[in-house]
N, C-alpha and C positions, 0 to 999 in steps of 0.2 A: 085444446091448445092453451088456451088461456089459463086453466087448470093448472098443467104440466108447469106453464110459468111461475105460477105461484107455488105450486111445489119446490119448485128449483131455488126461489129465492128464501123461504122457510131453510130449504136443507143450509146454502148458503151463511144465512145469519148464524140459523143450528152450529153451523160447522165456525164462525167468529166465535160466538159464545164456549164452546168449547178450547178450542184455542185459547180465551182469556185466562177459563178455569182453570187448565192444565199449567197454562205460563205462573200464573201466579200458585197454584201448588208447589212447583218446580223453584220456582225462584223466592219460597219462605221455606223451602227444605221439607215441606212436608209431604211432596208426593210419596206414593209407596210404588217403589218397581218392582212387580210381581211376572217375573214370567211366570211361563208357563208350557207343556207343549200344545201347539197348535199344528193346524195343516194350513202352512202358510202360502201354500196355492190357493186354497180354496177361499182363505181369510183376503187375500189380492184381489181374488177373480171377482170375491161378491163386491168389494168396495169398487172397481171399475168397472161392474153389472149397473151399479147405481150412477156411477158419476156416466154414464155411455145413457141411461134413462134420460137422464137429466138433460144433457147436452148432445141428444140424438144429429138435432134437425141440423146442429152445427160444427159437429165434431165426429173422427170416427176414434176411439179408444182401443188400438191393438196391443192385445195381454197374449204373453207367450212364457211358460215356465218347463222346465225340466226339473224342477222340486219335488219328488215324490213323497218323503218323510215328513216326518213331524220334525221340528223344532224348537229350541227350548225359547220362546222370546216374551214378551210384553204385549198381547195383543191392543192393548189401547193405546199403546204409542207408537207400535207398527199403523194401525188405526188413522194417528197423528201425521207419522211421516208420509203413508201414502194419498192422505187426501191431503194435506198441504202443495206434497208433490205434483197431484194429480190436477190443483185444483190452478196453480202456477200454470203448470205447463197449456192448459186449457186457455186461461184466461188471458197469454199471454202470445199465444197463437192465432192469426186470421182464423177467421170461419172458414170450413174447405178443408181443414190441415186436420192430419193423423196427429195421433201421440201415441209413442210406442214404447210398452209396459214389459221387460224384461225380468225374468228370475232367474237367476243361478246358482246352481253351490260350485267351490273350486277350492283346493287346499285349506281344508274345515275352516270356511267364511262362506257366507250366504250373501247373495251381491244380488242389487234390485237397480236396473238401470233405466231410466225414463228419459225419455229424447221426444222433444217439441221440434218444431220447424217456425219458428215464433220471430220475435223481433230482437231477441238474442240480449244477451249481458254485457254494456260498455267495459273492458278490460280495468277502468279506474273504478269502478263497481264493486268488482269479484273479494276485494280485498275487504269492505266492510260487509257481505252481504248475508252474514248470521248476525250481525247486531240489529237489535229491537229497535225496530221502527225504520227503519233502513229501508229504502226505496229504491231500486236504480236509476239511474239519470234520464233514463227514455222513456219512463213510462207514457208520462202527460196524461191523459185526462184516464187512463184505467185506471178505476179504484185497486184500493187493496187497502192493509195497514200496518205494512211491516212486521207483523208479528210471525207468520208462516216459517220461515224458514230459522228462526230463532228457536223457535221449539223445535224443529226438524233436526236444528244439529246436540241441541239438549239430551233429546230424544233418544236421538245415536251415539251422543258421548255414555248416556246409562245402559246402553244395553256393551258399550266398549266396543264400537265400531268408528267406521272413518266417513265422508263424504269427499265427493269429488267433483269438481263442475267445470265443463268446458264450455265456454261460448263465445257463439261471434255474431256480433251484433247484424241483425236481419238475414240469419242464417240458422238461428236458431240452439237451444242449449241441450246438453247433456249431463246428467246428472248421475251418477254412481255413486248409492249406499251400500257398504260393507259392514256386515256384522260375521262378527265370531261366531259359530256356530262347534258341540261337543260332539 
């Protein structure tokens, strides 16, 4: 058990550190967005195998997709969005609570919906809540560092998709990523 802890906190830092590197590629112009085709079920399924490892004893992670193809995308920013996504909706939800991992394609867009049952986003929030460093007003003492969701909408505007967030504070959020798909 104590193990698994320290794994979790390694993937944890792993996953800030990465986050730093990608923000600051991004924001001096130098990243390169390279799609690619992937099986973007399968690329989903493994990243919420691990974050479901990680956060057994506290979390259940349900992943449901109807994606059978390949599509053309960035796996390191898909990568990006789904564990920032993943890692939000996790950390911001009581122990006990699902989080629930949707895939869709619908009128050539590819749509990833993720819903917490958390402590939800103050509605004077929603308005800054892609800017760097940007915290919501409820948090109190859960870490984080602002940066997750700033690269999440980076992340989306390069691949030329939209985001979408509904929430209601102690009810919990929803989030819907669309991308284009050919």
């Amino acid at each position: 058990r104590s193990l698994e802890r320290i794994e979790g906190s390694v993937r944890r830092l792993m996953q800030m550190l990465d986050d730093m590197l990608v923000l600051a590629e991004m924001e001096s112009g130098q990243f390169k967005f390279t799609p690619q085709q992937v099986n973007i079920s399968e690329l989903i399924a493994s990243l919420v195998e691990e974050f479901q490892f990680t956060y057994q004893e506290s979390h259940t992670l349900l992943f449901e997709s109807t994606v059978t193809k390949e599509v053309a995308v960035d796996p390191l920013l898909i990568r990006q969005i789904v564990s920032n996504l993943l890692s939000n909706a996790i950390k911001y939800s009581p122990s006990g609570n699902a989080v629930r991992i949707s895939l869709y394609g619908e009128d050539h867009m590819l749509h990833l919906l993720v819903q917490d049952y958390g402590i939800g986003i103050p509605e004077h929030d929603l308005t800054r809540l892609f800017e760097l460093f940007h915290r919501a007003s409820n948090v109190g003492k859960i870490r984080g560092s602002g940066l997750g969701l700033a690269i999440v909408k980076q992340a989306i505007d390069l691949h030329g998709g939209s985001i979408q967030v509904a929430s209601q504070v102690n009810q919990g959020t929803q989030i819907l990523v669309s991308l284009p798909i050919a």
